[in-house]
N, C-alpha and C positions, 0 to 999 in steps of 0.2 A: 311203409313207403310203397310197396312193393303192391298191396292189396289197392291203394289208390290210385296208382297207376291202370291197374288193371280194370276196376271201375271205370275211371276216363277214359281208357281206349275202346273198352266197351261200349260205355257210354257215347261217345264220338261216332262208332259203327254203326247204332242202333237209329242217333240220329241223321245220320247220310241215307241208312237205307230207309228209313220213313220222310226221308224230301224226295228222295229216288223217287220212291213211290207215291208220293204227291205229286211230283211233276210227272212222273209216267198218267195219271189219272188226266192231268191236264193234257197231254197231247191228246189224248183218245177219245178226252170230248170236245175239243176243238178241231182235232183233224181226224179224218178219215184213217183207219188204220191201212186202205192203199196206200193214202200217199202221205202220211207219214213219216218223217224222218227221223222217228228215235226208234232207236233197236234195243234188243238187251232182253234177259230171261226174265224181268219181273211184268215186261210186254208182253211174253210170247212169242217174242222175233228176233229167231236165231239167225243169223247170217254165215254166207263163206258158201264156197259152190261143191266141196268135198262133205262128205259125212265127218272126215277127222275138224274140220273147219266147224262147222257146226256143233260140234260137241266140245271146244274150247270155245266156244265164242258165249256159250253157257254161263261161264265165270264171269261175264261181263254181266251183270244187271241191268244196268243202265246207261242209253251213251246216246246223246243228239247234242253235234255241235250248232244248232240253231237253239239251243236253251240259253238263256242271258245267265245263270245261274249256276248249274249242273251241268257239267257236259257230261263226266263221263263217273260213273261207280261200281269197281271192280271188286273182287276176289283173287291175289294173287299168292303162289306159294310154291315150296317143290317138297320133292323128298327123293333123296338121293341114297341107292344101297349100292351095299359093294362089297366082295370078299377079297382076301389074300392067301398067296401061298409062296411060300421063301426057302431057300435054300442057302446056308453061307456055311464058310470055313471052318465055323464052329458048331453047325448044326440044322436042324430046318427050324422055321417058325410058318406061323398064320394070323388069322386073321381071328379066331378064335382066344386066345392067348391074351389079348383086350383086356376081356371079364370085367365089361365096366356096363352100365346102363343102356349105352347107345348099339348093341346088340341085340339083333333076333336072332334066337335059339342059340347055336354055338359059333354060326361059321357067317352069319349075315352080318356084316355091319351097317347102322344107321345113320351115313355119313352128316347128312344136313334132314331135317324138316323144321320147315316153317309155314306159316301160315300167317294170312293180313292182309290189308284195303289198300285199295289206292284211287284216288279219284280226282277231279278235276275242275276246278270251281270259277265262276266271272274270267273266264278265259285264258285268265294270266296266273293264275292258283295252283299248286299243284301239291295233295297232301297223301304222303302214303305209309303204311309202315308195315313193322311181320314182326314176327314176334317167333324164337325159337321153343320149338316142339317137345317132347317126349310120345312114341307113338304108344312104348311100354308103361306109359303112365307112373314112371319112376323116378326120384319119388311123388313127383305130380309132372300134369300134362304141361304146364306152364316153368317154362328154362330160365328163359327173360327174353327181354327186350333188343331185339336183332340189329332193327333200326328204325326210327319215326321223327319225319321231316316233313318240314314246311317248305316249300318254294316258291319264287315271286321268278316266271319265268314271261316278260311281254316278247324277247324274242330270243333267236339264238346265239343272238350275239351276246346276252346278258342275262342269265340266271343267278339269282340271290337267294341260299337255302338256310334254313336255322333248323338243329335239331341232332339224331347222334343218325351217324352213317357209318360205313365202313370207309376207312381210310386208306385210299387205291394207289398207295406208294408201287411202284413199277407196273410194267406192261401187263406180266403175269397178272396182279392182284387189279387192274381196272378189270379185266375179261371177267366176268359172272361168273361163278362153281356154274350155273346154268349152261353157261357155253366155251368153259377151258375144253383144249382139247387133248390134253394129259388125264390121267385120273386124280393126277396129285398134283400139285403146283409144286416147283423147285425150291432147293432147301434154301437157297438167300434170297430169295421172294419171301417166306416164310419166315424165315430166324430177323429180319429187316419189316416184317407188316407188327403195327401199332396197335392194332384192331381194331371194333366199333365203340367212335369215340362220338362226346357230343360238342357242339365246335359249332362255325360260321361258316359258310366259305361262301364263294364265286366262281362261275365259271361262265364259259362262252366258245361259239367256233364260229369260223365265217369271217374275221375280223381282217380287213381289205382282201376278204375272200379265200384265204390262204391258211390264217394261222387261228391258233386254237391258244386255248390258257386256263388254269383252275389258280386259285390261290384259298387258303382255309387256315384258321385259328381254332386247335382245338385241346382238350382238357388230355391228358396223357393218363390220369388213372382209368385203368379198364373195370367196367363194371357188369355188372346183369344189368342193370336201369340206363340209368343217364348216369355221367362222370360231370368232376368237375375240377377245380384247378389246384386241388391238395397236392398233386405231385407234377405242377408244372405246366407247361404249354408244348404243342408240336405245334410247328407249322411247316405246311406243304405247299408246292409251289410248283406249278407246271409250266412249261412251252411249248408248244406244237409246229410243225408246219405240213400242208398237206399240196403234196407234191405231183399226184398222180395225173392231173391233167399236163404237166409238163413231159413224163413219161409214156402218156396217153395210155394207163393200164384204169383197173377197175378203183382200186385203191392205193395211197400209198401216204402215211404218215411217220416223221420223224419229231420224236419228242425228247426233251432233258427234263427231269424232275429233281427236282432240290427236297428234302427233309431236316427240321431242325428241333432235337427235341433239346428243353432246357433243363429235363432230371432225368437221363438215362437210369434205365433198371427200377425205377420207383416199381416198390409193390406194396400197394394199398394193404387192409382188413378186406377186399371186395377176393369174390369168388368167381370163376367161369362161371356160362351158363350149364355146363353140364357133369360138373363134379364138383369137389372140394375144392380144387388145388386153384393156388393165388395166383393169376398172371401177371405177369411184369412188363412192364413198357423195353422196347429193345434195349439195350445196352451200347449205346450208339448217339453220338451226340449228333453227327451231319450225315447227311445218306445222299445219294448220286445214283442217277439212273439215266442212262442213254438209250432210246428203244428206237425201232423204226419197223413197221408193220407193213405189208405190201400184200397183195391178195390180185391175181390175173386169171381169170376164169377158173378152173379146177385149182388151182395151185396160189400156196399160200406161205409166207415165211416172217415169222417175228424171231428178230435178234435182240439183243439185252445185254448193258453191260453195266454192272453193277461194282461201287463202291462202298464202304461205312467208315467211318472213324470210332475206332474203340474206344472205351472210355474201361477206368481202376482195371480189374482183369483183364478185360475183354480188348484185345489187338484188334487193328485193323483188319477187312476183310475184303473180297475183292471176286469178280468172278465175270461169267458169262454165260448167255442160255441162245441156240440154236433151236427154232421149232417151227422142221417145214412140216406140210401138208400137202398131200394131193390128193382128186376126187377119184376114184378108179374106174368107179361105176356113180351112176345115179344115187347118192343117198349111201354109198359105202365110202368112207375116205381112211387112209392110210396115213399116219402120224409118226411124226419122228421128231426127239429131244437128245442133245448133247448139252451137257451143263458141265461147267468146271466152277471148283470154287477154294480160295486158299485163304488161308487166314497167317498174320507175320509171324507170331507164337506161336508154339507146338501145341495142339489139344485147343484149340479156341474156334473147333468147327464142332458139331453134334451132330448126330444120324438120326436122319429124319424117325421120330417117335414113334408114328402111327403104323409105320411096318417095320422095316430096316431095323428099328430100335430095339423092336422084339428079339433078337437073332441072340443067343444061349450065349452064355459065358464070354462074355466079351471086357473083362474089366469096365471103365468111364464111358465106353466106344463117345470116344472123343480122338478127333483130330486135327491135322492144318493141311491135307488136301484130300478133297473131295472129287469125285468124279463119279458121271452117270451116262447111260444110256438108252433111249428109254425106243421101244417101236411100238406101235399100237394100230388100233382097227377100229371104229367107229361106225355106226349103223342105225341112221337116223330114220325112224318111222313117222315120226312127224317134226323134222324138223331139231332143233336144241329143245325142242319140248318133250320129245319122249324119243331117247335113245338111248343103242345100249355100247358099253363099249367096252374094251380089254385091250390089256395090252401086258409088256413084261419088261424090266428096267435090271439094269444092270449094274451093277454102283461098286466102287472103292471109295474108301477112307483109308487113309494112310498116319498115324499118330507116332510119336518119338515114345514116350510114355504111357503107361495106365493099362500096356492091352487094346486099346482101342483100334487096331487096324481091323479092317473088314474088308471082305471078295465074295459078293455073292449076288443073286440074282433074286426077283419080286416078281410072280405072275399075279395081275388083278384084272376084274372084271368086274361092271359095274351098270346098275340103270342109275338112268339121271330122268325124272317127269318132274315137268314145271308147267304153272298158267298164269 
């Protein structure tokens, strides 16, 4: 399954970049390369008025919206590293401690690489996907499949997509890993996201100019490939409304998201993409999310308030996330997160895995409330496209049972590059 996949996306690439380059053929002998209008590296015509401009614009091969056909055929991806360094009650930890694949050398971790197409077809088309990395080539270059979708978008009011995406249950998890502005997304963003699933949806904004909407049908077993309906349905549901011209600021959206899954916890025979271990659909049959996002010149502030309904173990869960921002200087901005999160049973919260988790001797380090604090620094050199950032987060876990209380502190720093 897995080797046919790979053919066909292959395949799929090979053929977009040989019409690329057919129809790049035809502008050049049809028009003058003055004047022109398709750009793109397999032309020779880089665009953007900076050198950083010009050397992402690279990635783009091909792009003329006067093409009936082809508009646009890219190259997109990131790879994002980052280290840790911990200190709690019971000990220090890092980022080393991992000891799993997604590591350079001891102290690097390889948080996300991906790589994949995206292009733009008869105007209303739009096909892209990426596919997760290995840069260690361990035990092969190829993880799985990230996400690959088809969309039927004629305007904005109405996109129609088929295929597996990531599934953007709250504020945190819509924002890109490209352009969060935490190192880490919050733990009931996380212990609440479904992950990439293959499903239906819709979406649209602009709708009597104000409000915004998604709605999506999709498979709840997680897999490396495509999923499908052996363990259930989620569906997701969004509302928006965008308020900003009433406030008269730059931005300002206030949204509700609904989630329904119909087999909480199912876990397939399917693998992550990056190790053994089997993922499971959340444990959560309904999920609630209230967000509202506002941005006025330098300064910015998304709040969050989050619900779940437990399902056999798993209790109810409940919280909130705080995360202003401000620009300080040009290209430096300063971040800050307050997260609370509580669950009704004792021990039905978890520490977050990929640091915190680390931290020595902690019996289950499970508990029923959470709290964090997170400050950080950001340092954009081009943009969400190559910056670096750090910052240090503070956290308690408080547990009745198991040992699981925690008090300690997480320094991380990290590049993010994406095209």
């Amino acid at each position: 399954m897995r080797k046919q996949i790979i053919k066909t996306t292959i395949a799929l690439g090979l053929v977009s970049w040989a019409q690329a380059e057919e129809l790049s053929m035809i502008d050049i002998s049809t028009e003058s390369v003055a004047t022109s209008s398709a750009t793109g590296l397999l032309l020779g015509k880089l665009t953007g008025e900076t050198t950083m401009d010009r050397m992402w614009s690279a990635f783009t091969l091909y792009k003329n919206d006067n093409n009936p056909i082809l508009q646009e055929f890219a190259v997109q991806g990131r790879l994002q590293l980052q280290g840790a360094d911990g200190h709690a009650d019971t000990g220090h930890f890092d980022a080393s401690q991992r000891n799993d694949e997604s590591m350079w050398g001891d102290d690097l971790d390889i948080r996300r690489a991906r790589l994949g197409l995206k292009s733009k077809w008869f105007n209303n088309y739009k096909l892209e996907g990426q596919i997760d990395i290995d840069p260690n080539l361990q035990p092969d270059l190829y993880h799985g499949i990230y996400d690959l979708y088809l969309t039927y978008a004629p305007s904005d009011t109405f996109n129609l997509s088929v295929g597996k995406t990531k599934v953007k249950f709250s504020r945190e998890q819509e924002i890109s890993s490209k352009e969060i502005l935490t190192i880490e997304r919050g733990l009931l963003s996380n212990m609440l996201f479904p992950g990439e699933l293959t499903g239906v949806w819709a979406s649209g904004k602009g709708i009597a100019e104000y409000w915004l909407y998604e709605a999506g049908f999709y498979g709840n077993e997680r897999n490396r490939e495509f999923t499908d309906r052996d363990g259930g349905m989620i569906f997701l549901g969004k509302v928006g409304y965008d308020y900003s011209s009433a406030l008269g600021i730059d931005s300002a959206v206030a949204s509700v998201h609904f989630m329904h899954n119909t087999e909480p916890s199912f876990q397939g025979n399917n693998t992550s993409t990056a190790s053994t271990t089997r993922l499971k659909s959340p444990n959560f049959s309904d999920s609630f999310a209230i967000t509202n996002d506002i941005s006025q010149g330098r300064f910015g502030l998304v709040t969050e308030a989050l619900f779940a309904d437990g399902q056999g173990s798993q209790s109810d869960v409940m919280g909130f996330t705080i995360i202003p921002s401000y620009f300080i200087y040009d290209g430096l901005q300063l971040v800050g997160r307050f997260q609370v999160a509580t669950s009704d049973d004792a021990n039905d919260l978890s520490l977050p895995s990929r640091y915190e988790g680390l931290a020595p001797s902690m019996g289950d380090k499970k508990g029923d409330s959470y709290m964090s604090t997170y400050l950080g620094l950001s340092y954009y050199i081009y943009g969400h496209k190559l910056k670096l950032m750090g910052g240090i987060e503070y956290s308690t876990l408080e547990g009745n049972t198991g040992g699981g209380d925690y008090d300690g502190y997480t320094a991380m720093g990290g590049l993010r590059f994406s095209f």
